[in-house]
C-alpha positions in Angstrom: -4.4 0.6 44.2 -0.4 0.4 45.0 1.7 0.5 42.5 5.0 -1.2 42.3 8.3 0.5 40.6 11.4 -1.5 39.8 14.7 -0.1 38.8 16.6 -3.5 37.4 20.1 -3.9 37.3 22.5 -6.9 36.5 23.5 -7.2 40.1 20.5 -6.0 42.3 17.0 -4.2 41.8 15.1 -1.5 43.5 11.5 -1.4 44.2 9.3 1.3 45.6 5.7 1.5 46.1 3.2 4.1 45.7 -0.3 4.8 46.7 -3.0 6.2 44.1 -2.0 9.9 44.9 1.5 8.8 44.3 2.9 9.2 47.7 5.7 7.5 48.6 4.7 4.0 50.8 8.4 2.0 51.3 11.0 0.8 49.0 12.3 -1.9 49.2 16.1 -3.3 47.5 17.3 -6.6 46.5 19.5 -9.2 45.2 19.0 -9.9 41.3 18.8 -13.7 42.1 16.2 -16.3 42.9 16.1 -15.5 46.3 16.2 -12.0 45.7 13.2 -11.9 43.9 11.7 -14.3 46.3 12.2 -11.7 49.1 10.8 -9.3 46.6 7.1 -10.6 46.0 7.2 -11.2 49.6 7.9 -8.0 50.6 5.2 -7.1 48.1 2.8 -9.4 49.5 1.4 -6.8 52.0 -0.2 -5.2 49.3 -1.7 -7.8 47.8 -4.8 -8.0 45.5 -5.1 -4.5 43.9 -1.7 -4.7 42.9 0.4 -3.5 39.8 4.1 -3.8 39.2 6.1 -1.0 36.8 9.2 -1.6 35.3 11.8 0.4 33.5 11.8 -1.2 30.1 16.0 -2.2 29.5 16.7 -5.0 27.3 18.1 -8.3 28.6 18.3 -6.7 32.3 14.5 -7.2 33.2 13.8 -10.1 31.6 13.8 -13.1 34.2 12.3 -10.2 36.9 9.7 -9.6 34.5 8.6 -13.7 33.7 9.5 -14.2 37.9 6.3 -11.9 38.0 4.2 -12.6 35.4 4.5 -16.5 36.4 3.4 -15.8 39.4 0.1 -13.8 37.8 1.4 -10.3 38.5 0.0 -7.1 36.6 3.2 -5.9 35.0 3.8 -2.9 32.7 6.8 -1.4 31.0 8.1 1.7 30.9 9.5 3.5 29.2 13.0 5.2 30.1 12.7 8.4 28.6 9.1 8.8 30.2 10.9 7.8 33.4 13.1 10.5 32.9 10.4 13.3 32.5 8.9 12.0 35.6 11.7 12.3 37.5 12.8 16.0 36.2 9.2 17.0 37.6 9.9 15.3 41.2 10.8 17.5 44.1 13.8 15.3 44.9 16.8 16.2 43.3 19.6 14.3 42.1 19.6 10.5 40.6 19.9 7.0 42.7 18.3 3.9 42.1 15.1 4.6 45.0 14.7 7.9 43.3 14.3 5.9 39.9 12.5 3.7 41.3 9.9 6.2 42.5 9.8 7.8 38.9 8.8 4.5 37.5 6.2 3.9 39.6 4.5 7.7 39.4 4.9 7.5 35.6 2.9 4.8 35.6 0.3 5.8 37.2 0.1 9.0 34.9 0.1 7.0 32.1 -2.8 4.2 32.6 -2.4 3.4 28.9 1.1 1.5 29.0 1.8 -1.7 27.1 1.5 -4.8 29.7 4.2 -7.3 29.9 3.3 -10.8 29.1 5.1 -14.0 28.6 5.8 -14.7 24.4 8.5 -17.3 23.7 7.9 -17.5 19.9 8.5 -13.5 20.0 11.7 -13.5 22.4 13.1 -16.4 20.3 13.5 -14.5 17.2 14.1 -11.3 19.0 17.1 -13.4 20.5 17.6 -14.7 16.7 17.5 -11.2 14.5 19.3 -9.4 17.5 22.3 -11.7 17.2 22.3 -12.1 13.3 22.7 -7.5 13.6 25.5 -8.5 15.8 27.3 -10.4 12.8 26.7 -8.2 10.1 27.6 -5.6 12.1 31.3 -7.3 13.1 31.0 -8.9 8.9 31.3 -5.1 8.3 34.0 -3.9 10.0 35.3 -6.6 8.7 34.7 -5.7 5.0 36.2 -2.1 5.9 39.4 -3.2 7.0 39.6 -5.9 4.9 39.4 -3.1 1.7 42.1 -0.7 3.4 44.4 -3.9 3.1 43.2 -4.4 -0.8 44.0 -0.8 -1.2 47.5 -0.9 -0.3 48.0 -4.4 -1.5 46.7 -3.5 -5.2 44.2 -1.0 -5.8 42.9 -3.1 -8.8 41.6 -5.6 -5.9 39.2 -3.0 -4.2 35.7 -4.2 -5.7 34.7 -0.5 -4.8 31.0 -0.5 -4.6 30.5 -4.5 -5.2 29.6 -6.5 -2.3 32.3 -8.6 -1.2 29.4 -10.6 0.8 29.3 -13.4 -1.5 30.9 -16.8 -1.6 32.1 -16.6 -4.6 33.9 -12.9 -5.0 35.3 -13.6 -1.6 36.5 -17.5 -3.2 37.8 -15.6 -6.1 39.7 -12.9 -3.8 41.2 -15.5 -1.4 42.6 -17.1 -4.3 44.6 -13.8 -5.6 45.6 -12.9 -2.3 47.4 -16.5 -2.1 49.1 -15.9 -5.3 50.7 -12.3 -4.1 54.2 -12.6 -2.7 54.4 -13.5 1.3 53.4 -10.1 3.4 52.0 -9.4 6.8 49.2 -7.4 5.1 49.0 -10.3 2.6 48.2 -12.6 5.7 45.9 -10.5 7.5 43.9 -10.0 4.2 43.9 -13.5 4.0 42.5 -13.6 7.4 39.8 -11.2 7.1 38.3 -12.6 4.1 38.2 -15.8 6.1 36.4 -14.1 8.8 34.0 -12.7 6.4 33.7 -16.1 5.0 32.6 -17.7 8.1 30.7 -14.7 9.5 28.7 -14.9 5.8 28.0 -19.0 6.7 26.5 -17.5 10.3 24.3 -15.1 9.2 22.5 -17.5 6.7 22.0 -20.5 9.0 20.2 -17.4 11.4 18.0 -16.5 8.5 16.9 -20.0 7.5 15.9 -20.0 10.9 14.0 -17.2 11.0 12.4 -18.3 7.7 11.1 -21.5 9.3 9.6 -19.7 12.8 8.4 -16.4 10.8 6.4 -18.4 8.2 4.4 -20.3 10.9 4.1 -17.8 13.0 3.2 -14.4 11.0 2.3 -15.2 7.7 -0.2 -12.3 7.7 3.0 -10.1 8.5 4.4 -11.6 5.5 1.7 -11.4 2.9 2.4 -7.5 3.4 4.1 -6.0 0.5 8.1 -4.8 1.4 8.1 -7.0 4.8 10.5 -10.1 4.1 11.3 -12.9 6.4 14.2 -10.7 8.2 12.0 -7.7 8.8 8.7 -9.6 9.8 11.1 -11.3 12.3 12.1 -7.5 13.7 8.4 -6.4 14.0 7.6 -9.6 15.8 10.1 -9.6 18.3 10.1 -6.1 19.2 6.4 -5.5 18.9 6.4 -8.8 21.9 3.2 -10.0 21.6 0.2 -7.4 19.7 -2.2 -8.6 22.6 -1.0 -6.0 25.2 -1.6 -3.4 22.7 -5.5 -1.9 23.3 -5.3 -0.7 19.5 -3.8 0.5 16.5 -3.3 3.9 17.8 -1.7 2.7 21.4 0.7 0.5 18.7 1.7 3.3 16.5 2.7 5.0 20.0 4.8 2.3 21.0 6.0 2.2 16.9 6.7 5.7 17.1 5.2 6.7 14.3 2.0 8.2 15.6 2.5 11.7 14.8 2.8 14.4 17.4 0.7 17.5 17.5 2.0 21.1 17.3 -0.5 23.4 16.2 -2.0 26.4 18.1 -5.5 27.9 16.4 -6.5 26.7 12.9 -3.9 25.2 11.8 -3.6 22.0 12.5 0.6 20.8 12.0 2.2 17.8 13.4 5.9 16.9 14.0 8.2 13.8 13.8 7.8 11.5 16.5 11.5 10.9 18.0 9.9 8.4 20.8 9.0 4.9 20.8 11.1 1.8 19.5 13.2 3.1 17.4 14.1 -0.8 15.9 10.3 -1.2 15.0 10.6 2.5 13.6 12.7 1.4 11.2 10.9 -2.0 10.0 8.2 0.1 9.3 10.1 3.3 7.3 12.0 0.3 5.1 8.8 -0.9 4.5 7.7 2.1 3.6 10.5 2.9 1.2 9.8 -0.3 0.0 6.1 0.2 -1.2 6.6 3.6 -2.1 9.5 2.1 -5.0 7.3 -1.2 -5.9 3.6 -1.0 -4.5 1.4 1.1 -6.4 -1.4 1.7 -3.6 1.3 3.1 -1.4 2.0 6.0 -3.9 -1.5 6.1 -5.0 -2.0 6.8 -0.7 0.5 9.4 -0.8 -1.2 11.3 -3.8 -4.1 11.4 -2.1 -2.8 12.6 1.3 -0.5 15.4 -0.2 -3.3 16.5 -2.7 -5.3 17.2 0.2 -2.3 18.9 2.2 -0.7 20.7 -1.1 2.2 23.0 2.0 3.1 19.5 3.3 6.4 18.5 2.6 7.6 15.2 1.3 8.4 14.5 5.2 5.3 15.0 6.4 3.7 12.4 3.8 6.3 9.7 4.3 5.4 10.4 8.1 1.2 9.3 7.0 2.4 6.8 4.9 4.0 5.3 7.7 1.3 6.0 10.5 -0.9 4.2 7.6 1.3 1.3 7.4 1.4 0.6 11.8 -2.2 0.4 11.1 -1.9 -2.6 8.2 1.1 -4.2 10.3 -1.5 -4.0 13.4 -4.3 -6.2 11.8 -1.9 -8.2 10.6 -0.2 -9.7 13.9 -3.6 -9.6 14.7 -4.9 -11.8 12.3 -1.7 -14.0 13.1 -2.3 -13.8 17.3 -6.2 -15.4 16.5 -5.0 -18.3 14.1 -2.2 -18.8 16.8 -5.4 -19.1 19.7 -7.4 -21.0 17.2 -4.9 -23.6 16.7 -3.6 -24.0 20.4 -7.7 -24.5 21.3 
């Protein structure tokens, strides 16, 4: 078996093959175009069946490499960058270029036969395309707010809602209208401005969100019936979890999740320790569900009871940590349940 590794970039990317020991066979660099990639899978060719491609998993860089290849019925698998890394501190070659990338890619992947595959999922990039945008917005919508309140501050102090939202249509209605009333300023007018800004950034970020409401109901509703998982967050999981299919189960999920816990015990005593790897965006869907269940959901605290009763030198860490290794596992079945009504109904 050869295996493929790619090192995208915007302009060009690098591919070096391997053989099973992991020896170095050719490498190969090109163009990030249609012809590029063209040149690619024929340069590739030679090694054709008994073929797998490995790329470095980076957002919005691989993408049309990736679909170039799995359109044309390539075996492709991400990895990830910090496991590149690793691989590449253990290499004999020193120093960092895109060949020597390349070559960590490929060798990681053969070390690690258990990797997610890469498959085409349009529903899932569209809302990843969706919720990634609508954090973009709130993110420049607060910023916003924070300038906009150092303005209020030196305007009048009794403007500054402190710890109200100024989110709302109608605070930010009733705000625009005071700051008309005050005498003509340059802070004046750019206070005027932000809260315009916040205004239109507001009517944004709800148009994204009813249309996330109308994919995420058709296409997860499992996800959804999940107690603390709303229409934004079932959007997150579904997006970055890109299709449950190339997952071979719960446990390779929780890996890619991050939340599978990591082992550090010698002897006896059996002790486990935060898992820092993984996506970090679904990481945080499922500790906000979590937090979520823990506040409202009975069976989530009756869970952690149960766990910490059994474990009485845990800490409160450690059982958020199960509660949330439990959870991957719910979340799992769930996009599960969703990926068979989704075959059912195309069949």
């Amino acid at each position: 078996m050869v295996v493929i590794g790619i090192d995208p970039h915007k302009s060009s990317h690098t591919a070096v093959a391997v053989d099973e020991t992991g020896r170095k066979l050719a490498q190969q660099t090109v163009p990030a175009t249609p012809d590029g990639l063209l040149r690619l899978r024929t340069w590739a060719s030679a090694w054709h069946p008994g073929l797998r491609w490995a790329v470095e998993d980076g957002r919005g860089i691989a993408g049309r490499l990736v679909a170039t290849l799995i359109g044309h019925g390539a075996s492709v698998v991400w990895v990830p960058p910090k496991l590149m890394a690793k691989s590449r501190a253990s290499a004999r070659t020193r120093g960092k270029s895109d060949p020597i990338d390349a070559l960590a890619i490929a060798r990681a992947a053969l070390r690690e036969p258990d990797l997610p595959s890469a498959h085409l999922d349009p529903a899932a990039l569209d809302l990843r395309l969706l919720t990634d945008r609508r954090d973009y917005l709130i993110t420049r919508r607060t910023a916003a707010i924070n300038q906009l309140r150092w303005h209020l501050h030196d305007l009048d102090p009794a403007l500054d809602p402190g710890k109200a939202s100024l989110t709302g249509p109608r605070r930010l209605g009733a705000l625009t209208a005071t700051l008309a009333d005050l005498p003509h300023s340059v802070r004046r007018d750019l206070a005027l401005d932000l809260a315009a800004d916040i205004t239109a950034l507001g009517r944004q970020i709800a148009r994204l969100e009813h249309q996330l409401a109308q994919r995420v109901t058709v296409h997860a509703p499992a996800l959804l019936a999940i107690v603390g998982i709303s229409v934004v967050t079932a959007a997150k999981i579904v997006g970055e979890t890109a299709g449950i299919a190339r997952f071979r189960s719960s446990s390779a999920y929780a890996m890619h999740a991050g939340t599978a816990p990591i082992p550090v015990w010698s002897g006896n005593r059996h002790r486990y320790r935060l898992n820092r790897g993984g996506n970090r965006q679904l990481n945080t869907c499922v500790h906000r569900v979590a937090i979520t269940q823990l506040a409202h959901h009975q069976p989530a605290r009756d869970y952690r009871a149960r766990w910490t009763e059994k474990r009485p030198q845990a800490s409160a860490k450690a059982a958020l940590r199960a509660l949330k290794r439990h959870l991957t596992n719910a979340i799992y079945q769930a996009l599960l349940t969703d990926h068979q009504h989704q075959l059912q109904a195309a069949t």
